[in-house]
C-alpha positions as CSV (number, residue, x, y, z in Angstrom):
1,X,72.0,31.1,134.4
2,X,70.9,28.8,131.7
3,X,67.5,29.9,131.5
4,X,68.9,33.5,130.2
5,X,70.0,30.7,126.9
6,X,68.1,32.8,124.1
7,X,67.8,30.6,120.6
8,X,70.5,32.0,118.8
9,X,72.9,31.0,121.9
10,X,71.3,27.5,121.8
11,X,71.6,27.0,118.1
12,X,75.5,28.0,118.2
13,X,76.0,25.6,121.5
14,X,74.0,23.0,119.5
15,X,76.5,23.8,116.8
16,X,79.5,23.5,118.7
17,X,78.9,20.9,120.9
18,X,79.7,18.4,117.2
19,X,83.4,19.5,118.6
20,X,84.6,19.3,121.8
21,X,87.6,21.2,121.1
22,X,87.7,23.8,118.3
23,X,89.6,26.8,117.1
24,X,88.3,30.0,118.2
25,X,88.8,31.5,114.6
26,X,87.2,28.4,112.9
27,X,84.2,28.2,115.4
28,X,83.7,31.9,114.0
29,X,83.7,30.3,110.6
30,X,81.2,27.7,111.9
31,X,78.9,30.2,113.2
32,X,79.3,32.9,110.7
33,X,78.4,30.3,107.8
34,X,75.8,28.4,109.7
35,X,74.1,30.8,111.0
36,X,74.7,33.3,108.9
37,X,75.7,36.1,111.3
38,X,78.6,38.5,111.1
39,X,81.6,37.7,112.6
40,X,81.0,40.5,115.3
41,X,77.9,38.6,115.9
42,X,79.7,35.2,116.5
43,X,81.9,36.9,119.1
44,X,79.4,38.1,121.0
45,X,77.3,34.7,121.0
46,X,80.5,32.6,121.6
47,X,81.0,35.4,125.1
48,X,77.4,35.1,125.6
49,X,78.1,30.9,125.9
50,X,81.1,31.4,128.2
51,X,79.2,34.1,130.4
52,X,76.8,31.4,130.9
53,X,79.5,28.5,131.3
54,X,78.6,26.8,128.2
55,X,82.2,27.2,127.0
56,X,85.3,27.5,128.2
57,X,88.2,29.6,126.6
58,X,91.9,28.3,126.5
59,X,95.4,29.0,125.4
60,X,97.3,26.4,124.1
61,X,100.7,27.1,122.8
62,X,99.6,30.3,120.6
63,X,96.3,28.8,119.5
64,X,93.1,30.4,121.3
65,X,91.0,27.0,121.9
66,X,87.1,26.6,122.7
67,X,86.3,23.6,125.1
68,X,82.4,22.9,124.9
69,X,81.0,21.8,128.0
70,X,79.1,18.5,128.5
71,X,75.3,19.7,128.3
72,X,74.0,16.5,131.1
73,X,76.8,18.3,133.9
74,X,75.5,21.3,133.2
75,X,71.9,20.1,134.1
76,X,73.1,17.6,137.2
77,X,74.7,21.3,138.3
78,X,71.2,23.1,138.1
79,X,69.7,20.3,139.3
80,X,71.5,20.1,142.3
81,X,71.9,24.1,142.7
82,X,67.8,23.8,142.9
83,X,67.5,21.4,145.4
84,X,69.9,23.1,147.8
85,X,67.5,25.9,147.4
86,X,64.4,24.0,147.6
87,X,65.9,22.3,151.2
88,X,66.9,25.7,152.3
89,X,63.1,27.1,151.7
90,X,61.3,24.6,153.4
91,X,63.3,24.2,156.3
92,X,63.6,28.1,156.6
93,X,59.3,28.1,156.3
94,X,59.4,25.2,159.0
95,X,61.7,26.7,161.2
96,X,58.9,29.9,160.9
97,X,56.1,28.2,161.7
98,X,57.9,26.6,165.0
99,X,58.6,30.2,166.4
């Protein structure tokens, strides 16, 4: 999924990933005056980064909180999601050219 990361996504992750844990409304304000995108804008990229897994979205006490993930797990998990699919592929092809 992270190679559907378009540049506006990366710059905001790059962004966020300063704070581990921030404010939903003031990672709007982040984005909105970094970026310089509307605040509509910054919705939509900040759901675009949790589609993708990026972020995560919590509620503590009444307080709507962003958790940014850890870019190097993210990675290790592609990493490892590719070799499973690599193994499966070449011992699919070599169980084909047995039969």
């Amino acid at each position: 999924m992270i190679h559907k990361l378009r540049k506006r996504e990366l710059a905001a992750y790059t962004l966020l990933s300063k704070h581990k844990k921030i404010n939903y409304g003031d990672a709007i304000d982040i984005l909105t005056s970094e970026l310089i995108m509307t605040k509509r804008t910054a919705s939509n990229v900040l759901r675009r980064l949790k589609r993708l897994g990026l972020i995560k979205v919590k509620i503590e006490d009444t307080r709507i909180i962003i958790e940014v993930e850890d870019i190097w797990r993210i990675l290790d998990n592609l990493l490892e999601k590719y070799k499973a699919e690599r193994h499966r592929r070449a011992h699919a092809l070599a169980k084909k050219k047995i039969s």
